[in-house]
MISELUM-217419 format. One record per residue (C-alpha): x, y, z; residue number from 1. Coordinates in Angstrom, 3 decimals. Example, Ala and Ser with C-alpha at 12.3 -4.5 7.8 and 13.67 -1.06 7.14 Angstrom:
2
rec X=12.300	Y=-4.500	Z=7.800	n=1
rec X=13.670	Y=-1.060	Z=7.140	n=2
END
This chain:
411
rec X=-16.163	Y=7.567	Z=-7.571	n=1
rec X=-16.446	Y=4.071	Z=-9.503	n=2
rec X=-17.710	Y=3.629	Z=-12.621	n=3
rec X=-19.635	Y=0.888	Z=-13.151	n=4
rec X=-20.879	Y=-1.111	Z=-16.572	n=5
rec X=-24.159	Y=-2.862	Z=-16.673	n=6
rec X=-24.599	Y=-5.172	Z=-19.614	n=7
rec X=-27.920	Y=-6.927	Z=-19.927	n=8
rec X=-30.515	Y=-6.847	Z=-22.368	n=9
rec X=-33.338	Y=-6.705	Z=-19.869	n=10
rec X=-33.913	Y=-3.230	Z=-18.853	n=11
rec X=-36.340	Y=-4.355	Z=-15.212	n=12
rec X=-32.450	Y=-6.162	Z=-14.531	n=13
rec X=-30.597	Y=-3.446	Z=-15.196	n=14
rec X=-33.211	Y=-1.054	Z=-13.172	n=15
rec X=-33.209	Y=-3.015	Z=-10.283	n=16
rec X=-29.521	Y=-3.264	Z=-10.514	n=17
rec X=-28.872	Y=0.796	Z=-10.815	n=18
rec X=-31.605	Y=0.917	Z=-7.766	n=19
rec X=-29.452	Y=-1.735	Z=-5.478	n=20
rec X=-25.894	Y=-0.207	Z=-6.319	n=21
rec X=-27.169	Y=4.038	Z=-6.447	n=22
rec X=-28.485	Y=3.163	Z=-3.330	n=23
rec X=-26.045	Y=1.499	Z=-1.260	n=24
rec X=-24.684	Y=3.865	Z=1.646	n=25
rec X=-21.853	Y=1.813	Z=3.059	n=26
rec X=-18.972	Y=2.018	Z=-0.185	n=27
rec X=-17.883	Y=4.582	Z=-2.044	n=28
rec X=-20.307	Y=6.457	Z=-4.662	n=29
rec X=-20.877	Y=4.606	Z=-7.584	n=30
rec X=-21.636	Y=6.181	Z=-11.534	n=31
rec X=-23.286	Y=3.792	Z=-13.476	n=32
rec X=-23.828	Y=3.081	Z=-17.222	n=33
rec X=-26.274	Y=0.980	Z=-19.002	n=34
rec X=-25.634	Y=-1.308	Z=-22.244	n=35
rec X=-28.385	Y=-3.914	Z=-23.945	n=36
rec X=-26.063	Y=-5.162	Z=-26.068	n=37
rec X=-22.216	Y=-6.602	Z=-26.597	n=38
rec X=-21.850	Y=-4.292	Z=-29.294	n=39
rec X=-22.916	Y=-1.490	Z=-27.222	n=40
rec X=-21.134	Y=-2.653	Z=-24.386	n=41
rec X=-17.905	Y=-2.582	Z=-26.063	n=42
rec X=-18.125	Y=1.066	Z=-27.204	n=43
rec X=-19.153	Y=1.845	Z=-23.734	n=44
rec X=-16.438	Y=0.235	Z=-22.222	n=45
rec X=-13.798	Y=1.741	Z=-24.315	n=46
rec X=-15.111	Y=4.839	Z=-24.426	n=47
rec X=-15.864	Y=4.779	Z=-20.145	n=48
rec X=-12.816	Y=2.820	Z=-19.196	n=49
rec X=-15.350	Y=1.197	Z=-16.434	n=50
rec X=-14.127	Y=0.221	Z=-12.940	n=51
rec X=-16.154	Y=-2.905	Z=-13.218	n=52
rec X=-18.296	Y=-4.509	Z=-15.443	n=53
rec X=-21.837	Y=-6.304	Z=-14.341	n=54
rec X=-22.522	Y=-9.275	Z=-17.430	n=55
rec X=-25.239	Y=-11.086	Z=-17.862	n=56
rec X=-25.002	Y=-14.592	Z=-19.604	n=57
rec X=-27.545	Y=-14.264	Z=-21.902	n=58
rec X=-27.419	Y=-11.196	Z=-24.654	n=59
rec X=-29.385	Y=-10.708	Z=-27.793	n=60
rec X=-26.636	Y=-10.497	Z=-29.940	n=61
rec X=-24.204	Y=-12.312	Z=-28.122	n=62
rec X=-23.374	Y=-14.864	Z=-25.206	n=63
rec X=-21.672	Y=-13.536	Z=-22.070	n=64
rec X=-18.593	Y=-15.342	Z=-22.330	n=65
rec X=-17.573	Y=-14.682	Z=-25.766	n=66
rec X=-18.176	Y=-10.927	Z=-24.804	n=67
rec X=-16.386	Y=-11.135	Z=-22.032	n=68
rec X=-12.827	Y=-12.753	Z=-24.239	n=69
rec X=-13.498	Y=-9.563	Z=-25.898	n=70
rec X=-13.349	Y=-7.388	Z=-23.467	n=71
rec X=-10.178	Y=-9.618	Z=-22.067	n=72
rec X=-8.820	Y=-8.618	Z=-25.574	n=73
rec X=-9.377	Y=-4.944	Z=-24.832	n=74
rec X=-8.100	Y=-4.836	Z=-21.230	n=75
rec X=-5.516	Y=-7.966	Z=-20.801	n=76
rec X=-4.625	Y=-6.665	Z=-17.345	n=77
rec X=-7.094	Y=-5.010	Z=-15.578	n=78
rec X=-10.135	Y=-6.318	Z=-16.793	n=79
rec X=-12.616	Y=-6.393	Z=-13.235	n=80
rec X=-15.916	Y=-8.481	Z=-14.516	n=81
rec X=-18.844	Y=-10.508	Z=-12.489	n=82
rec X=-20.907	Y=-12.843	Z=-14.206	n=83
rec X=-24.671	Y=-12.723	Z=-13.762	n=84
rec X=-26.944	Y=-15.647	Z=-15.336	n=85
rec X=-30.282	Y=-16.665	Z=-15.132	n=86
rec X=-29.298	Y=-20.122	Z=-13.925	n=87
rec X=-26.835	Y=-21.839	Z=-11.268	n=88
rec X=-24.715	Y=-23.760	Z=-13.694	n=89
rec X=-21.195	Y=-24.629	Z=-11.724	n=90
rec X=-19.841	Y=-25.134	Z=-15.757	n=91
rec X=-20.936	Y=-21.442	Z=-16.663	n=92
rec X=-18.957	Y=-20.860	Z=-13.678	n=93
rec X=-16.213	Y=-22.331	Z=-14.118	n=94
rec X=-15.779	Y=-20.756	Z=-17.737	n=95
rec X=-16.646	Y=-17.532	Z=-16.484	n=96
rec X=-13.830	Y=-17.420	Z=-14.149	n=97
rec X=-11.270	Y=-19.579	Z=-16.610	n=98
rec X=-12.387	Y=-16.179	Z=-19.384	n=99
rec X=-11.008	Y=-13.709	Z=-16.811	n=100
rec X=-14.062	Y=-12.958	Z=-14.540	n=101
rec X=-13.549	Y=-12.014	Z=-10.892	n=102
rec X=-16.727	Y=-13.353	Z=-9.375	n=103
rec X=-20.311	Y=-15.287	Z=-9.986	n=104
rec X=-23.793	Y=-14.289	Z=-9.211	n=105
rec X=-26.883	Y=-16.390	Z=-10.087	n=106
rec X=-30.227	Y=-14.069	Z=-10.172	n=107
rec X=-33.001	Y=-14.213	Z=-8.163	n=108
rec X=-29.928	Y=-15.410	Z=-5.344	n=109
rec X=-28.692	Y=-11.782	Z=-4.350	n=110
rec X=-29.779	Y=-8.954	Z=-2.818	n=111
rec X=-28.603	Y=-5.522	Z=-2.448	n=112
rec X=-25.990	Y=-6.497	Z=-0.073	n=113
rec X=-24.583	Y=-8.973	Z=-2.070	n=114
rec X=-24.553	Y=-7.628	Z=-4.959	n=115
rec X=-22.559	Y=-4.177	Z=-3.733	n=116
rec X=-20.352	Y=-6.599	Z=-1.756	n=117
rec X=-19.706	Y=-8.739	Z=-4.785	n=118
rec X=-18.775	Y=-5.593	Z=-6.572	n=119
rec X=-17.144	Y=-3.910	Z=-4.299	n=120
rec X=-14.754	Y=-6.944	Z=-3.586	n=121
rec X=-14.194	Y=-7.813	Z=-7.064	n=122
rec X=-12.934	Y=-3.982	Z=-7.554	n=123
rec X=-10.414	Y=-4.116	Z=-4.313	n=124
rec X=-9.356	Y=-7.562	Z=-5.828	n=125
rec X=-8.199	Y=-6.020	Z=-9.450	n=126
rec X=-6.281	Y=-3.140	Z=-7.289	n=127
rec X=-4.820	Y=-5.253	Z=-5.248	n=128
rec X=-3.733	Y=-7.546	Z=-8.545	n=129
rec X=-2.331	Y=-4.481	Z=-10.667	n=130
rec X=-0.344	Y=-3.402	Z=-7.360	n=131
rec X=1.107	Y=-6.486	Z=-6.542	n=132
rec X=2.083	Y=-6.452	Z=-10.497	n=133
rec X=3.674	Y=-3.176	Z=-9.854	n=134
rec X=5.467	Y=-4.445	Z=-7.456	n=135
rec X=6.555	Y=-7.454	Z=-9.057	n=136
rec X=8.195	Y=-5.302	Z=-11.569	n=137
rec X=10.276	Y=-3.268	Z=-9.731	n=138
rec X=11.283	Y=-6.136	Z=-7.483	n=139
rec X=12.511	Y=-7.589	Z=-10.665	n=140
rec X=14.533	Y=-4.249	Z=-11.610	n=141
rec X=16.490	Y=-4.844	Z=-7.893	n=142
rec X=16.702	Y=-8.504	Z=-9.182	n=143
rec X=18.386	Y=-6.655	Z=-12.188	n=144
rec X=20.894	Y=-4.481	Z=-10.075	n=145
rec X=21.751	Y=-7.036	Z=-7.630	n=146
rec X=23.070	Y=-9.448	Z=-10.403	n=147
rec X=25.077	Y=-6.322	Z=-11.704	n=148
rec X=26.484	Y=-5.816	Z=-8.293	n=149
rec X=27.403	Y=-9.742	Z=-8.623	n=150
rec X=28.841	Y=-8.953	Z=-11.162	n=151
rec X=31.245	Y=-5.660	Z=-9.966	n=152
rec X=32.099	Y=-7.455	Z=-6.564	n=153
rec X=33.155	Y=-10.676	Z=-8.375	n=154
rec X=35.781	Y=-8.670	Z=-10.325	n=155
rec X=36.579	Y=-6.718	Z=-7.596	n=156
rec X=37.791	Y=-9.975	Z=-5.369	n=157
rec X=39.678	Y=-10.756	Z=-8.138	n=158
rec X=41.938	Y=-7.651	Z=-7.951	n=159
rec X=42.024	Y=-8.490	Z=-4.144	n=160
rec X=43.419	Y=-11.688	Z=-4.757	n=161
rec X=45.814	Y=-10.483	Z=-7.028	n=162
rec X=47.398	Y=-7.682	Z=-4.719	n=163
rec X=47.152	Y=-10.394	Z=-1.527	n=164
rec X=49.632	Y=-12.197	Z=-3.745	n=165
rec X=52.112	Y=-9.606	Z=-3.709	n=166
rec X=51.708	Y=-7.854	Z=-0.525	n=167
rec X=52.445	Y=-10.855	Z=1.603	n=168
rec X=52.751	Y=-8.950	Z=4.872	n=169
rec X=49.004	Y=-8.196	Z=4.585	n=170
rec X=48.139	Y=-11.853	Z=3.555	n=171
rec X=46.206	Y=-12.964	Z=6.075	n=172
rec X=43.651	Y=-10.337	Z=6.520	n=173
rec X=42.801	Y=-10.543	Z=2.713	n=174
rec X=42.495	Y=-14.292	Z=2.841	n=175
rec X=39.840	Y=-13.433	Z=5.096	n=176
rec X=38.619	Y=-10.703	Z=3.464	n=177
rec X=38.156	Y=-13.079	Z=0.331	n=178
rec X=36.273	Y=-15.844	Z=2.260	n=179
rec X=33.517	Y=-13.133	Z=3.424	n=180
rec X=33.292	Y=-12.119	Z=-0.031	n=181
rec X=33.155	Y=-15.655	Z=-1.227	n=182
rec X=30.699	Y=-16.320	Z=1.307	n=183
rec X=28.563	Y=-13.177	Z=0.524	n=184
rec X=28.254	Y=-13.932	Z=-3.409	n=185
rec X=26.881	Y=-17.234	Z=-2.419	n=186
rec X=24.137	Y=-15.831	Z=-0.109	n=187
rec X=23.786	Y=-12.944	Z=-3.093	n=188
rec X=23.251	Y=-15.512	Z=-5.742	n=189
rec X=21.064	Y=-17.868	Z=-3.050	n=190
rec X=18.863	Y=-14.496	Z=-2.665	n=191
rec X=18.404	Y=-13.348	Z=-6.889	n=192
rec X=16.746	Y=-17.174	Z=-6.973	n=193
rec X=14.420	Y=-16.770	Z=-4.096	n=194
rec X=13.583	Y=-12.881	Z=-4.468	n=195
rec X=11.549	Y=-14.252	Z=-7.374	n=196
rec X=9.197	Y=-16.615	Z=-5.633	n=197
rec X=8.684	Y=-14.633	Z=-2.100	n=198
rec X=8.605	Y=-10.672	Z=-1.112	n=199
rec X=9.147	Y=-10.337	Z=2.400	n=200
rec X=12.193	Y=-12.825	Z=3.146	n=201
rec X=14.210	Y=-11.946	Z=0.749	n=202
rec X=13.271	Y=-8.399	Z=1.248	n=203
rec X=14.763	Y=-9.221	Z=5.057	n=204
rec X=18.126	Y=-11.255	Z=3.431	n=205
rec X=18.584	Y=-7.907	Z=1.245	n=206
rec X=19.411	Y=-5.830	Z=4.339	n=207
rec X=21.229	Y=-8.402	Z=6.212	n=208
rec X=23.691	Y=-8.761	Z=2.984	n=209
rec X=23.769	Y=-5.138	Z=2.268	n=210
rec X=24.757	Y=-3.876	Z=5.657	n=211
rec X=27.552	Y=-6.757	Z=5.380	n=212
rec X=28.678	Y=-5.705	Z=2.078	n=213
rec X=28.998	Y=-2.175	Z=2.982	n=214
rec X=31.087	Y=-3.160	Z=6.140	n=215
rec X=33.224	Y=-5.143	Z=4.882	n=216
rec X=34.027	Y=-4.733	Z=1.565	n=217
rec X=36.867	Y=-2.624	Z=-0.202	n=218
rec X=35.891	Y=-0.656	Z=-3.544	n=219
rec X=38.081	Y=1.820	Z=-5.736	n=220
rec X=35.589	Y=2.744	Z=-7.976	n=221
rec X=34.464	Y=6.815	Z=-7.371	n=222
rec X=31.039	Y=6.244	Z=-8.082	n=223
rec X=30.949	Y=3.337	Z=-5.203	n=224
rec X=29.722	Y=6.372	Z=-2.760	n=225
rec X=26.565	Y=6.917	Z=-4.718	n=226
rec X=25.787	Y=3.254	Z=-5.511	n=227
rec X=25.556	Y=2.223	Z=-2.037	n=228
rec X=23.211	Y=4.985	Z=-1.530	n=229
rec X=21.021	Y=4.115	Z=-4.476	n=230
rec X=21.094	Y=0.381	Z=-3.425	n=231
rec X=20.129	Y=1.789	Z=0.085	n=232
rec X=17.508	Y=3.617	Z=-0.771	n=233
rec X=15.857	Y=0.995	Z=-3.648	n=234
rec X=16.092	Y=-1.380	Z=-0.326	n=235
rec X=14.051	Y=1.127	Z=2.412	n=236
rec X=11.451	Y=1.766	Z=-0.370	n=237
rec X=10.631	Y=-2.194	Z=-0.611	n=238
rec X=11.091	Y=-2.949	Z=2.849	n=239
rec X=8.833	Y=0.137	Z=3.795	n=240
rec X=6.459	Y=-1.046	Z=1.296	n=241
rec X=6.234	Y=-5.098	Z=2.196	n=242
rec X=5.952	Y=-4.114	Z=6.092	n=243
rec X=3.141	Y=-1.749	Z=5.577	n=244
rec X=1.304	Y=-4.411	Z=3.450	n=245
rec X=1.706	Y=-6.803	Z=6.422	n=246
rec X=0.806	Y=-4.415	Z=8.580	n=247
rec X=-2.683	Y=-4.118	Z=7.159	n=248
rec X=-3.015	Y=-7.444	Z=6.761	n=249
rec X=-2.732	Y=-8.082	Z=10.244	n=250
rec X=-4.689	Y=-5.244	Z=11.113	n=251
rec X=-7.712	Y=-6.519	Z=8.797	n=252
rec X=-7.496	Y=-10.300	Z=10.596	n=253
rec X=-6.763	Y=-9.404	Z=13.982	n=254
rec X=-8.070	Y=-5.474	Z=14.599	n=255
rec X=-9.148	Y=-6.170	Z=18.333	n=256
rec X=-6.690	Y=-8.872	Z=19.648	n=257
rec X=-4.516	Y=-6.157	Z=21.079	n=258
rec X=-4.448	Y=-5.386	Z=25.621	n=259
rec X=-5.942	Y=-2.892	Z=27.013	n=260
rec X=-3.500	Y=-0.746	Z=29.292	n=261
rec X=-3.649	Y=2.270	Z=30.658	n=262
rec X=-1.127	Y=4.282	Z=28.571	n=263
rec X=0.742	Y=7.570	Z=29.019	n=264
rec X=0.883	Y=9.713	Z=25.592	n=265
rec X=4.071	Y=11.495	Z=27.475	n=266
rec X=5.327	Y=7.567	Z=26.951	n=267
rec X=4.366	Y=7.352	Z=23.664	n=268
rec X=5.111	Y=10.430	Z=22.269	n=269
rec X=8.605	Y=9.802	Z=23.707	n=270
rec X=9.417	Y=6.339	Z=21.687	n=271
rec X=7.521	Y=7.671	Z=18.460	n=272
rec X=10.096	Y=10.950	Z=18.334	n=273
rec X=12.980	Y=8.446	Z=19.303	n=274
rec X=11.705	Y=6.562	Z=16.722	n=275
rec X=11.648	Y=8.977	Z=13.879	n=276
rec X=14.530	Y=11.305	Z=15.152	n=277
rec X=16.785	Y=10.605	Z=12.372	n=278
rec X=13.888	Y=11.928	Z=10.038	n=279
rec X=13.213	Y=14.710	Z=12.105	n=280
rec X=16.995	Y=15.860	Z=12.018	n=281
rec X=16.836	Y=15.693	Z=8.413	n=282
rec X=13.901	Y=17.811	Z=8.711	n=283
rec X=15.303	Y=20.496	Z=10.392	n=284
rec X=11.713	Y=20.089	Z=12.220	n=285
rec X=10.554	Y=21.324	Z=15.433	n=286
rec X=8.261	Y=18.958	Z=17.129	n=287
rec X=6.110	Y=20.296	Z=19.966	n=288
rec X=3.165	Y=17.897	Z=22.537	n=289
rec X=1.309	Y=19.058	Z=24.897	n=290
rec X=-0.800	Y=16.194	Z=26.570	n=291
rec X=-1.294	Y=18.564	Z=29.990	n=292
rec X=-5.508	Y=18.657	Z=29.120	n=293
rec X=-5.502	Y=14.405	Z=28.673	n=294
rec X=-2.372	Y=13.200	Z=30.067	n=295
rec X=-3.147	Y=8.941	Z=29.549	n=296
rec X=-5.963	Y=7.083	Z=28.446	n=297
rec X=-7.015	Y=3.415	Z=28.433	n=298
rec X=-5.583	Y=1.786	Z=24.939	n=299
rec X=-3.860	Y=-0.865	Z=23.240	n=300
rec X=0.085	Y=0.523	Z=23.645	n=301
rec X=1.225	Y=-0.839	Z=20.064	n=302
rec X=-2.059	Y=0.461	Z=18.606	n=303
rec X=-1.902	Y=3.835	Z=19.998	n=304
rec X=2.229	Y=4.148	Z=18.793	n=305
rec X=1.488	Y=2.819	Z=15.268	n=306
rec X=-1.616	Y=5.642	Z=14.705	n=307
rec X=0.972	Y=8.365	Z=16.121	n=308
rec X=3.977	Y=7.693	Z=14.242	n=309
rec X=2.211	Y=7.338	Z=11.099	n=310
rec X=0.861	Y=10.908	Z=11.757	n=311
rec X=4.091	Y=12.306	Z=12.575	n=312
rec X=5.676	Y=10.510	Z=9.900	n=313
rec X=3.356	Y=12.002	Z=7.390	n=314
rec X=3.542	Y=15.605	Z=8.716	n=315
rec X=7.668	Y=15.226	Z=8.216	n=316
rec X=7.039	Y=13.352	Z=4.691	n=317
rec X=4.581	Y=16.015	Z=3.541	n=318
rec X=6.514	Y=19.131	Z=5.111	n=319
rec X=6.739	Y=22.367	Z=2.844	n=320
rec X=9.766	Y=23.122	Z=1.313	n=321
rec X=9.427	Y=26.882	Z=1.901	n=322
rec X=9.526	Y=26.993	Z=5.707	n=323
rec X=10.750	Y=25.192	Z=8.682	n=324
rec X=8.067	Y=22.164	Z=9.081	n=325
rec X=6.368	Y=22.523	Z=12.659	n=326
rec X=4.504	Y=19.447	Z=14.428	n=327
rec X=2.205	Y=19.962	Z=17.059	n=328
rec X=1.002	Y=17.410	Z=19.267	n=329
rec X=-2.402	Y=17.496	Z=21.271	n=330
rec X=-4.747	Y=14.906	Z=23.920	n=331
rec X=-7.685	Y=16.818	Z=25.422	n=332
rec X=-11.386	Y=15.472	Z=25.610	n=333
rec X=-13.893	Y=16.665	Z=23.568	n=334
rec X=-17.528	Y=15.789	Z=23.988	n=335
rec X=-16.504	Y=13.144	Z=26.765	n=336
rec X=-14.389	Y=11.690	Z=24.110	n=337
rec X=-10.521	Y=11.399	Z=24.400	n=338
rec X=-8.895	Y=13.040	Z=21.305	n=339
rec X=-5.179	Y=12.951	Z=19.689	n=340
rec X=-4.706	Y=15.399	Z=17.533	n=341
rec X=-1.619	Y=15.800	Z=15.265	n=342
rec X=-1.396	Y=19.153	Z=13.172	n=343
rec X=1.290	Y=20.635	Z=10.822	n=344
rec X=2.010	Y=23.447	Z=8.070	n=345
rec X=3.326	Y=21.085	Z=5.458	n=346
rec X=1.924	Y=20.719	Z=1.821	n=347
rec X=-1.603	Y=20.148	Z=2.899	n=348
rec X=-4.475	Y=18.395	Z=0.982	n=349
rec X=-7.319	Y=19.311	Z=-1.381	n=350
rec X=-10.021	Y=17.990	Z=0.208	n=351
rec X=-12.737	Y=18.750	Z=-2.064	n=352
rec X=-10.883	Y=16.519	Z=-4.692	n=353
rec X=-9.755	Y=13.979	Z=-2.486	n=354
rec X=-11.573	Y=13.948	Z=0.510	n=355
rec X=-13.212	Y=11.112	Z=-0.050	n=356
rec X=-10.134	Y=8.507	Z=-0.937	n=357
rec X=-7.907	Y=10.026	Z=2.336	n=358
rec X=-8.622	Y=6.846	Z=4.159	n=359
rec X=-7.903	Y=4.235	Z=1.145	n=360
rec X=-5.495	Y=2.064	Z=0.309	n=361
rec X=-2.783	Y=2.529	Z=-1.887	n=362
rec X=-3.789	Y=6.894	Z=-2.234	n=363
rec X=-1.123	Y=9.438	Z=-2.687	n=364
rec X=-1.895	Y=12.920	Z=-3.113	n=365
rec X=1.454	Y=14.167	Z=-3.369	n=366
rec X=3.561	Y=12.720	Z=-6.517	n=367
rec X=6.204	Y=15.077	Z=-6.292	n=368
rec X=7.395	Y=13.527	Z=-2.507	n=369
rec X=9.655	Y=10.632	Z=-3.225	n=370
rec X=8.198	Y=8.655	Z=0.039	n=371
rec X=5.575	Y=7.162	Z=1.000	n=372
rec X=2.987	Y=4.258	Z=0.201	n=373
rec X=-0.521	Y=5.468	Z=0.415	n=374
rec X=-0.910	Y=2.713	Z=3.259	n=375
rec X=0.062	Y=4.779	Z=6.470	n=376
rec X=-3.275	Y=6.618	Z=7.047	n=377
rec X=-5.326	Y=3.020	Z=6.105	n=378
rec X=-3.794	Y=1.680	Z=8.683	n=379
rec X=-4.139	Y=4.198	Z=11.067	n=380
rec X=-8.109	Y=4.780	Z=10.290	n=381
rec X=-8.429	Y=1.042	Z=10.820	n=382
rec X=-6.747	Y=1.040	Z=14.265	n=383
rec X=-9.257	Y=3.558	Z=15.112	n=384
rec X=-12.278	Y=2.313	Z=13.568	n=385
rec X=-11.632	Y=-1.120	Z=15.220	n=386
rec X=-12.250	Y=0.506	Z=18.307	n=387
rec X=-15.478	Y=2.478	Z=17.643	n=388
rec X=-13.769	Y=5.876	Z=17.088	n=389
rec X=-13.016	Y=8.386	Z=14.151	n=390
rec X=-10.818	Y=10.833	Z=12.498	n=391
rec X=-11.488	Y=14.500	Z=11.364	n=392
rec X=-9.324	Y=16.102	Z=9.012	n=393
rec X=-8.873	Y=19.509	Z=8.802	n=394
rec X=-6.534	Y=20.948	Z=5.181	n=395
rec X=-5.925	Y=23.836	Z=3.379	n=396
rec X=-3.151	Y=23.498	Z=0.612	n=397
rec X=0.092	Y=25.444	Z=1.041	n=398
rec X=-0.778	Y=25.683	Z=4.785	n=399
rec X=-0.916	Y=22.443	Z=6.312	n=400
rec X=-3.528	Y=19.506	Z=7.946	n=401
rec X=-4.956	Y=18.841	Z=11.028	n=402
rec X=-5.829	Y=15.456	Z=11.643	n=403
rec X=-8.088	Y=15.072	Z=15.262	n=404
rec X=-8.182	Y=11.088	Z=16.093	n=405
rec X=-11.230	Y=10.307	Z=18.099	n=406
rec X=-10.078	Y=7.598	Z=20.578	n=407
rec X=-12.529	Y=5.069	Z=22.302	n=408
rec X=-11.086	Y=4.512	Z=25.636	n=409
rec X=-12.223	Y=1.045	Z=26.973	n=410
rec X=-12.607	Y=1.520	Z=30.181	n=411
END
């Protein structure tokens, strides 16, 4: 549930605006609180810690945009403010947004729609700012460990050099060995420049180099082992994480683009299993399907594998440590309706507490798992949505979750 900060010292504003935003029915549930004032405001919003903050221009005791460098003051980066005045000025504007607002509104110019929109945006815009924040900092702490590695493999060509000089029988091969190393602290440093101004390509030059490195080069040090795994692992977690944003980027622009085909889930269960089989192995999991009740259906192909390895993926992410994890796969019609159903006996979810964020971006519900990004089940709830269907979800904790995707064949 957001919480939500009215400020205006007209109480028939701030009525109409509790009626428009308690009312809506298409966002999540919204708790509101009510201030007349900037000094009451203040209290309210340190004592609330709102989600977002509705501000009119005009207070009794103070102007909007002095109140709202305050509350910049009190929340430097997460502050999630729209500006409401009586009148259209494109200056008020302009200061508003220069002082840290998120968005405009001019009264008697929105309705209910717009208004929950406006807010609604405005909220998914400050998540999306204090994520990509979070993200710039630990891209920064590779940044960090990359010039350190620099650093290590510099001094270790140096010792190469020096033994190529007295072993001359093995000369040539560490003449070459030195020019790929040359080579690959070039395209290391080339890469701690760039990392800083883009995500995804130098996310992409990261593996190329590391897979290189590890093939190629020659390391004494005992702990070398463990800091190629650490390096390896850093690397999946950012490339997982930068593919799944694109993913739902692409999803959000383009939902419906995708052919229609007839498909075969036999097909598809097939390349997702292939797919994941190293995590399965690691599982020790035992994956079962059973598509004998709805053998193929009428779907987009890359659609339909993206919403079932996300599922499986989950269910192996998610397993319980206590018992061998067990993944059951399902297609049978119900209601006339073609139905996927993926269920397991891993961790499980509390529902009552977060049933209603299952579907958001950015949601985990289990800290204590190392992986994941909170964007698989997003994604997949778009896919599906995009083409009129649904998902029910089925959890009890400690016993494991059921998720039944509701597929709209096209026919």
């Amino acid at each position: 549930m957001k919480k939500i900060l009215l400020v205006d010292d007209n109480e028939l504003d701030r009525v109409l605006y509790k009626r428009y935003l308690s009312r809506q029915q298409h966002y999540e549930r919204m708790e509101l609180y009510e201030a007349a004032s900037g000094e009451e405001a203040l209290a309210l919003f340190e004592a609330v810690q709102p989600d977002c903050v509705l501000l009119d221009f005009n207070l009794l005791d103070t102007d909007g945009l002095t109140l709202l460098h305050e509350l910049k003051k009190m929340a430097p980066e997460n502050l999630c403010a729209v500006m409401i005045t009586g009148g259209g000025s494109e200056q008020l504007a302009v200061g508003a947004l220069n002082n840290g607002a998120l968005d405009y509104l001019v009264k008697q110019q929105f309705d209910q729609e717009l208004l929950c929109k406006t807010v609604v945006h405005a909220i998914e815009k400050n998540e999306w700012r204090q994520y990509m924040a979070q993200y710039h900092a630990e891209l920064k702490s590779v940044n960090y460990q990359l010039r350190t590695s620099v650093e290590e493999l510099t001094t270790a060509r140096q010792q190469i050099h020096q033994q190529n000089t007295l072993l001359t029988q093995t000369n040539r091969e560490l003449a070459s060995t030195n020019q790929e190393l040359a080579r690959t602290n070039a395209d290391l440093d080339n890469f701690v420049y760039a990392a800083s101004h883009d995500l995804r390509q130098p996310a992409n030059n990261l593996r190329g180099l590391f897979e290189e490195l590890r093939g190629a080069a020659t390391i004494s040090d005992p702990d070398a082992a463990q800091m190629w795994r650490l390096f390896d692992e850093s690397l999946r977690a950012l490339t997982t994480t930068i593919t799944d944003l694109a993913d739902v980027v692409q999803v959000a622009r383009q939902p419906n683009e995708q052919a229609t085909e007839l498909v075969a889930f036999e097909d598809i269960a097939a390349q997702v299993l292939q797919t994941l089989h190293p995590e399965i192995q690691a599982a020790h999991a035992v994956v079962e399907a059973d598509f004998s009740a709805l053998p193929e259906i009428a779907y987009g192909r890359s659609n339909l594998r993206t919403i079932l390895v996300n599922l499986v993926s989950n269910a192996l992410k998610y397993r319980h440590p206590d018992c061998t994890a067990r993944v059951q796969i399902r297609s049978y019609l119900a209601m006339n309706q073609p139905v996927l159903e993926v269920q397991d006996n891993g961790l499980g979810i509390d529902l009552q507490q977060h049933g209603n964020d299952l579907f958001q971006l950015f949601r985990r519900f289990h800290p204590q798992a190392n992986t994941g990004t909170g964007v698989g089940l997003f994604l997949v709830n778009r896919l599906v949505q995009a083409q009129g269907g649904h998902i029910d979800v089925d959890s009890q904790q400690g016993e494991g979750t059921t998720f039944r995707v509701f597929l709209r064949s096209v026919q």
